[in-house]
C-alpha positions as CSV (number, residue, x, y, z in Angstrom):
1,X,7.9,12.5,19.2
2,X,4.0,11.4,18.5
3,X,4.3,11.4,14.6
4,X,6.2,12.1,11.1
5,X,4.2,13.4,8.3
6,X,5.3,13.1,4.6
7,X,4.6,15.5,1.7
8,X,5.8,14.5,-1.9
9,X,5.3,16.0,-5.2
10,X,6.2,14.0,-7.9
11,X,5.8,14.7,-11.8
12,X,4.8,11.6,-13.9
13,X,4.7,12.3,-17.7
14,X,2.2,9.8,-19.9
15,X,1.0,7.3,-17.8
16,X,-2.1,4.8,-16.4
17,X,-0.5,3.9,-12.8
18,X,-4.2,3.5,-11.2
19,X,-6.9,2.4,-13.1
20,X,-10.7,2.6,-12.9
21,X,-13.6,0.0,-13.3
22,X,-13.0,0.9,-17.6
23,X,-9.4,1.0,-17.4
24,X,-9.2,4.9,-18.0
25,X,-6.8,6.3,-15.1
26,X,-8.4,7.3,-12.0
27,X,-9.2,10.7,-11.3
28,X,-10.9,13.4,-8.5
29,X,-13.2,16.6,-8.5
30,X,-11.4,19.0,-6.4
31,X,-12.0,22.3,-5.8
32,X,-14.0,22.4,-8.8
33,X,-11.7,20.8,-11.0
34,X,-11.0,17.7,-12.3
35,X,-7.7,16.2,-11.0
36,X,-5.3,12.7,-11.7
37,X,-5.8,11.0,-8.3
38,X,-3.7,7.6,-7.4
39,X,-5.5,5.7,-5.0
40,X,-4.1,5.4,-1.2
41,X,-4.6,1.3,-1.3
42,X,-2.6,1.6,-4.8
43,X,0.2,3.4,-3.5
44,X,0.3,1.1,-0.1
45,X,0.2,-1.9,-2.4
46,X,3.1,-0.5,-4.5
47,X,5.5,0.6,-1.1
48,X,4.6,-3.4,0.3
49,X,6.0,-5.3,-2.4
50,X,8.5,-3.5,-3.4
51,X,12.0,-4.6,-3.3
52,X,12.6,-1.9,-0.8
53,X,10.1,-3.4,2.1
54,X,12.0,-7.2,1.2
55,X,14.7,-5.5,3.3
56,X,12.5,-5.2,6.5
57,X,12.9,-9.6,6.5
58,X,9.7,-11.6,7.2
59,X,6.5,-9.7,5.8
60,X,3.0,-10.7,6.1
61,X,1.0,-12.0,3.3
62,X,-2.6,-10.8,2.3
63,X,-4.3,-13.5,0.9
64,X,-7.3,-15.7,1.0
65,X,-5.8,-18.8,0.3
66,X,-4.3,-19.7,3.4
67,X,-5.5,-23.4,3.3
68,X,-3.5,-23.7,0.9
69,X,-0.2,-21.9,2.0
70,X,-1.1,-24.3,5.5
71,X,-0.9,-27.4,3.2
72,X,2.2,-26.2,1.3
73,X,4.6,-25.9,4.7
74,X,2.9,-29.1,6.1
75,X,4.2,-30.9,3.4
76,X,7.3,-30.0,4.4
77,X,7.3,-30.7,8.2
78,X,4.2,-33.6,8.4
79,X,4.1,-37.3,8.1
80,X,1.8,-38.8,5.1
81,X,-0.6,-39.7,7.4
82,X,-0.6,-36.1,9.0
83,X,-0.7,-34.7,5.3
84,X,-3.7,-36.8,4.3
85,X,-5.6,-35.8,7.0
86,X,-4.5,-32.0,6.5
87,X,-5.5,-32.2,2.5
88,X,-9.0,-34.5,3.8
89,X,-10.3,-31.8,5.7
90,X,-8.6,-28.5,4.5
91,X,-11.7,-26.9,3.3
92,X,-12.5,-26.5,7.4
93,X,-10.1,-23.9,7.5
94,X,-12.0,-22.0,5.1
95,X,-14.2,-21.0,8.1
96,X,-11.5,-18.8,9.5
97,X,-12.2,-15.2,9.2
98,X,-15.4,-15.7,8.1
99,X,-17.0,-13.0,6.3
100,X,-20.6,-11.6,6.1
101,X,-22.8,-12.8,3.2
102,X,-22.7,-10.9,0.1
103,X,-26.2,-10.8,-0.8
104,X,-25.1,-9.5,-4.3
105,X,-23.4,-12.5,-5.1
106,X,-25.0,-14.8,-7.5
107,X,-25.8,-18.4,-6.9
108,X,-23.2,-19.5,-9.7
109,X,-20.7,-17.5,-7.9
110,X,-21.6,-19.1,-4.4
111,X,-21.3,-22.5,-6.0
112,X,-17.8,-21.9,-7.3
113,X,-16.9,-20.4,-4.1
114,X,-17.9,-23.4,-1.9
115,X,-15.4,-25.6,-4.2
116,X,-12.5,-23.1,-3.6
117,X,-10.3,-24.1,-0.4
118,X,-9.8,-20.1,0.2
119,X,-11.3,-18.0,3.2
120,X,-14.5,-15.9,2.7
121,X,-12.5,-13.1,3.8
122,X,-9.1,-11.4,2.4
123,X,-7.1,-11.5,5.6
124,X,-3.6,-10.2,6.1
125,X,-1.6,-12.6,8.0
126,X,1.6,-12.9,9.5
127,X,3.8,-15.9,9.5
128,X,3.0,-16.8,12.9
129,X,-0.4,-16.7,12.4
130,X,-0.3,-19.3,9.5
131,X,1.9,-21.3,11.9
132,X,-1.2,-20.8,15.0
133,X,-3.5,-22.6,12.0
134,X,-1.1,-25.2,10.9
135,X,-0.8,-26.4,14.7
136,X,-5.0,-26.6,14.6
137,X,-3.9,-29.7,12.1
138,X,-0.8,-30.7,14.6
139,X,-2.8,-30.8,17.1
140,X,-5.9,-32.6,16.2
141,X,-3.9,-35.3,16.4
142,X,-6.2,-36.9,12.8
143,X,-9.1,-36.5,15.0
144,X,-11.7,-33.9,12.7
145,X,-14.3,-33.7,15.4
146,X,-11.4,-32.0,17.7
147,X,-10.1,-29.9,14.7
148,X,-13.5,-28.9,14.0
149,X,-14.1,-27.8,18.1
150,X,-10.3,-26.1,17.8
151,X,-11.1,-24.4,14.8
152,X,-14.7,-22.8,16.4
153,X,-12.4,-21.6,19.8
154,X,-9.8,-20.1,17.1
155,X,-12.7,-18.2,15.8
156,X,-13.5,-16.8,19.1
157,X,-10.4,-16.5,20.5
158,X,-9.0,-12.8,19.5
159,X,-5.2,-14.6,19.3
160,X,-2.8,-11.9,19.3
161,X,0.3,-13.2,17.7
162,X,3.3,-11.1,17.0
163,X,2.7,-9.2,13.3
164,X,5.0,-8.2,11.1
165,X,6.0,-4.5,9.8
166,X,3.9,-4.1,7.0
167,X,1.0,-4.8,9.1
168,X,2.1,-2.7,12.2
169,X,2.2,0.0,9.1
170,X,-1.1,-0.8,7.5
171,X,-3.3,-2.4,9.8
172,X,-5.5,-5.2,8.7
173,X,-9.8,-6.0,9.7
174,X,-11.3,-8.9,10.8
175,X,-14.6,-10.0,10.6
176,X,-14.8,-12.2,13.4
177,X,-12.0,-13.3,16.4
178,X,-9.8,-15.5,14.9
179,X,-7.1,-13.1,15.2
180,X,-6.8,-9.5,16.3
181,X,-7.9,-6.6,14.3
182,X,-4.7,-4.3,13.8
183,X,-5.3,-0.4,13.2
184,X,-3.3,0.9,10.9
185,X,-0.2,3.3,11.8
186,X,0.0,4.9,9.1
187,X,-2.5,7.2,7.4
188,X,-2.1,7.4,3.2
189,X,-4.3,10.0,1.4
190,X,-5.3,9.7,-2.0
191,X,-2.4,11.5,-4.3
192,X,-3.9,14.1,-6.2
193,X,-2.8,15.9,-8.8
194,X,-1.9,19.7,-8.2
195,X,-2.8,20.5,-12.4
196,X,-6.0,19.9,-13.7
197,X,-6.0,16.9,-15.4
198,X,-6.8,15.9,-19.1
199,X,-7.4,12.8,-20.4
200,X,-6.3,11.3,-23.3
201,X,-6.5,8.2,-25.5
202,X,-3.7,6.1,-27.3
203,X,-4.8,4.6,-30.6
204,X,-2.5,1.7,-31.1
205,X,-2.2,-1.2,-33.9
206,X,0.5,-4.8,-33.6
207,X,1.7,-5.7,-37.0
208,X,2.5,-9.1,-38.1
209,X,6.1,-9.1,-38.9
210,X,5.0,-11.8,-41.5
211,X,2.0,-10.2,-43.1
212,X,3.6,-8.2,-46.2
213,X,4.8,-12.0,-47.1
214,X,1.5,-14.1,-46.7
215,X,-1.3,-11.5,-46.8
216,X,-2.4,-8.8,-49.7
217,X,-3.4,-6.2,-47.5
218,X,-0.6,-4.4,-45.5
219,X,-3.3,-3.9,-42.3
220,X,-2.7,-3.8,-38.7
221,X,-3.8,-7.4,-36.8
222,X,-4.9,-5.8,-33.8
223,X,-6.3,-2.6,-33.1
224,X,-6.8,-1.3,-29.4
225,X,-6.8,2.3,-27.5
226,X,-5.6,3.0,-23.8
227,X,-6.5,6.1,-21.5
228,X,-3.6,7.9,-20.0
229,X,-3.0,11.1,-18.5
230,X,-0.1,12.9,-17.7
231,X,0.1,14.6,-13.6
232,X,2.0,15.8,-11.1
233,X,0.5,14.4,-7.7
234,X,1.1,15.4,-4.4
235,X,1.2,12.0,-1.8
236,X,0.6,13.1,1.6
237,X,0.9,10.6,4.4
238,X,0.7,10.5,8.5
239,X,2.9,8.7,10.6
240,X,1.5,7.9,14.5
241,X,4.4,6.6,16.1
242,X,2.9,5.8,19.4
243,X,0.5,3.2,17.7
244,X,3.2,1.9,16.1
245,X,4.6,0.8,18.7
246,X,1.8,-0.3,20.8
247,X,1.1,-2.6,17.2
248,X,4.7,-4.3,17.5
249,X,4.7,-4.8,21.5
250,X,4.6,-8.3,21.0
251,X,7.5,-8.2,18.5
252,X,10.5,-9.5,19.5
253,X,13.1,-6.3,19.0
254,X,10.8,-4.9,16.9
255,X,10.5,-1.8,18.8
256,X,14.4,-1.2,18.2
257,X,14.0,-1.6,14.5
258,X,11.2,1.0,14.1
259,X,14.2,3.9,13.3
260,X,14.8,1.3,10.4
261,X,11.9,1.0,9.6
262,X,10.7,4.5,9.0
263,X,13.9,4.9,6.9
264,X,12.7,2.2,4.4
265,X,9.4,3.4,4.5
266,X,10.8,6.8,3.4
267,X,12.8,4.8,0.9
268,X,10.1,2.9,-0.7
269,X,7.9,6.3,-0.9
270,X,10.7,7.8,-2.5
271,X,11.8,5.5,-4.9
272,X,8.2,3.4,-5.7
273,X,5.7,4.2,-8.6
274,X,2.8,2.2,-8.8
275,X,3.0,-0.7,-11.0
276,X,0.0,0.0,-13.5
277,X,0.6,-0.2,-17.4
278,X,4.3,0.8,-16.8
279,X,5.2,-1.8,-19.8
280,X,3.5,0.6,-22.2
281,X,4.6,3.7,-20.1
282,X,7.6,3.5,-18.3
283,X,6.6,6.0,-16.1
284,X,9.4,6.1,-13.5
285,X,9.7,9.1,-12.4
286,X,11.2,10.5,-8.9
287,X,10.3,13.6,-6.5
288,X,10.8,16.7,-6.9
289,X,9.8,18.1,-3.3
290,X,9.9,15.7,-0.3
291,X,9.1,17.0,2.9
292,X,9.1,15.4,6.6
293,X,8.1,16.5,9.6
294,X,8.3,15.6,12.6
295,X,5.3,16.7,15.6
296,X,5.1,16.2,19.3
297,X,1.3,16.3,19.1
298,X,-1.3,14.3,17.2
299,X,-2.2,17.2,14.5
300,X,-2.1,15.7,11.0
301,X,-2.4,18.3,8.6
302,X,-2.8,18.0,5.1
303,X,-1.5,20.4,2.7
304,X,-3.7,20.1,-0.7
305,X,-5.2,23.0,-0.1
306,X,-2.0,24.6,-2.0
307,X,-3.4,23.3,-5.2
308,X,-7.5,24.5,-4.9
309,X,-6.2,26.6,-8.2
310,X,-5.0,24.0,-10.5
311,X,-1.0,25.2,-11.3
312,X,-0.9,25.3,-15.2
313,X,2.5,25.6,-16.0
314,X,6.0,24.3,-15.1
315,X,4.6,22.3,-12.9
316,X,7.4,20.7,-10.5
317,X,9.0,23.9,-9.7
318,X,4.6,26.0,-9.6
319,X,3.5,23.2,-7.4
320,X,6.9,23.1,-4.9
321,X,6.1,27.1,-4.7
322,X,2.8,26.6,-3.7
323,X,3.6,23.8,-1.2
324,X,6.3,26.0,0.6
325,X,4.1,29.1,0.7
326,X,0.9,27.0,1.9
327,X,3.5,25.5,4.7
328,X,4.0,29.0,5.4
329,X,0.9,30.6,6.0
330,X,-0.3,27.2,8.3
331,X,3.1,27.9,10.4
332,X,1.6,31.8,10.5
333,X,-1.8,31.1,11.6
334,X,-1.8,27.8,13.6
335,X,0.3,26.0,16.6
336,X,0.4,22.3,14.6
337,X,3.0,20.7,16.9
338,X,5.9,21.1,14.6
339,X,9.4,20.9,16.2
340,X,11.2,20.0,13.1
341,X,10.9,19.9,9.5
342,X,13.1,18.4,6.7
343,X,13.0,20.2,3.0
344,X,14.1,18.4,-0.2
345,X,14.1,20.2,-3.9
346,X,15.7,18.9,-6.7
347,X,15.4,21.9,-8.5
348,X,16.3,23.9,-5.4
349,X,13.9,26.4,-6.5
350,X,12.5,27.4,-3.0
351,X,11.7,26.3,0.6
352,X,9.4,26.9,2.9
353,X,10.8,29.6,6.1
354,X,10.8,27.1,8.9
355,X,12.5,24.4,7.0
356,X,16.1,22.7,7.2
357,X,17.5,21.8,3.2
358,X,18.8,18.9,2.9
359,X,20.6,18.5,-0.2
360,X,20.2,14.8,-1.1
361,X,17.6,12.1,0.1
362,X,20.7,10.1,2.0
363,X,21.0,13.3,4.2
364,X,17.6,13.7,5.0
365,X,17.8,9.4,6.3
366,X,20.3,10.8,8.4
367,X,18.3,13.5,10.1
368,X,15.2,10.9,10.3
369,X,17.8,8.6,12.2
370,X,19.0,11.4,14.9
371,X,15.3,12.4,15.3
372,X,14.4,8.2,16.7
373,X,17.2,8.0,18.8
């Protein structure tokens, strides 16, 4: 097996998960039409954190304040003299991962920057590699001109430590060799939304539960509006198993734990929503449609085309009709590679020909399980 795909459908009534530069959800022209559209970095985000991926153990952290996660777990493990030279010259680590100038950014900006003990870039890291920095500070033995030397051959270095999961999964870019650049093992489309989308505004006021007692006037204390929309998306995602694994070779068992790790990956798709305005929202919804599956050739193939005419009614059971027979006609006309496919609906309204139903999301874990041993 070379790779799983995944194809969801999932119907969110009123709802901002993804917002734009104005705060109005963000959206997609395709095929002519204007579609809901959830961003693949939103949706990635949302599986990462979940309570789901905590399961997987040790994660990495993406973050540009590693200086000061490296002076948080010395504190712990150093001596005072150690920790006083580790807080003296902390800002040198602000070197690793250096990015490119931003010639956009303004001179206040730069200024404020400089005072920040955070790295120019936003670099994912994994546990050992924090640990790879704090020895730079172990090491130096309080000497800065050594740290200084360490920390330029840590910048050309290319150090391949052992990543974690999430990484292996996402991948992470570097801007220069303090650690290697990881590509990503999994491939996340944009989820668009199979209806044509419209927008909509929510006019809201906030009383003051006191104001009829101090105040003449019976008016509102705040006044706002918020965009929403309301969507079902179809989340498409690609699976390369072989890079996977070549990403966690230098895991210890990791390679072992990759059936476990596809499962929770499944999980978090399944049960995730992104995280955006869900306190004014509540927009938890789950699938209606999920299917896997699973190819013995690199052919990822996408199947958005089912929705180039925008489904206008009854949309959960329209759009899993149009997925099936889309699923269908690719089977028909091309060799993609499939040697098995796993079909969930809720509503158990249809399913595409070359398909195995499974009647819950536990069963179809089960199937994913026999397919990695």
């Amino acid at each position: 097996m070379s790779m799983i795909q995944f194809h969801i459908l999932r119907n969110y009534a009123s709802s901002n998960l993804n917002r734009d530069e104005i705060g109005a959800p963000k959206t997609a022209i395709f095929a002519g039409s204007q579609r809901g559209r959830i961003s693949s970095q939103c949706l990635k985000r949302a599986w990462r954190i979940s309570d789901i991926f905590k399961n997987l153990g040790a994660l990495g952290i993406r973050t540009k304040y590693m200086p000061e996660l490296v002076i948080g777990q010395l504190e712990k493990i150093a001596d005072a003299k150690t920790l006083a030279f580790a807080k003296k010259n902390e800002k040198l680590l602000t070197g690793i991962g250096k990015a490119k100038p931003d010639k956009n950014e303004k001179q206040e900006e730069k200024e404020k920057s400089k005072k920040l003990n955070k790295t120019a870039q936003l670099i994912f890291f994994s546990q050992q590699d924090i640990e790879t920095c704090i020895n730079l500070i172990l090491n130096a033995n309080q000497d800065e001109k050594k740290l200084k030397n360490d920390i330029e051959q840590l910048k050309k270095s290319k150090i391949v430590n052992p990543i974690t999961f999430d990484i292996a999964l996402f991948g992470r870019m570097v801007t220069d060799n303090s650690f290697s650049q990881v590509d990503a093992s999994l491939q996340v489309a944009h989820a668009l939304s199979t209806n044509r989308v419209n927008q909509e505004s929510d006019y809201f006021t906030a009383v003051d539960d006191l104001g009829a007692k101090y105040r003449e006037d019976t008016g509102a204390e705040h006044i706002g509006d918020c965009d929403f929309n309301s969507c079902c998306y179809y989340e498409y995602a690609a699976l390369d198993i072989d890079q996977l694994k070549r990403n966690l070779q230098f895991s210890n068992d990791a390679k072992e734990k990759i059936p476990y790790l596809i499962s929770t990956l499944l999980l978090a798709m399944v049960y995730t929503s992104p995280s955006g305005k869900q306190n004014s929202f509540a927009a938890h919804s789950l699938p209606s449609v999920v299917c896997l599956e699973k190819k013995d050739k690199k052919i990822p193939v996408s199947y958005i085309n089912a929705f180039e005419e925008p489904v206008s009614y009854n949309y959960s059971i329209e759009s899993a009709k149009r997925l099936a027979s889309e699923i269908d006609k690719t089977d028909s006309k091309f060799n993609t590679a499939i040697t098995k496919r796993l079909w969930f609906d809720i509503n158990d309204s249809c399913a595409p020909d070359n398909a195995e139903i499974t009647a819950s999301i536990e069963e179809m874990l089960e199937q994913v399980a026999d397919w990695l041993q």
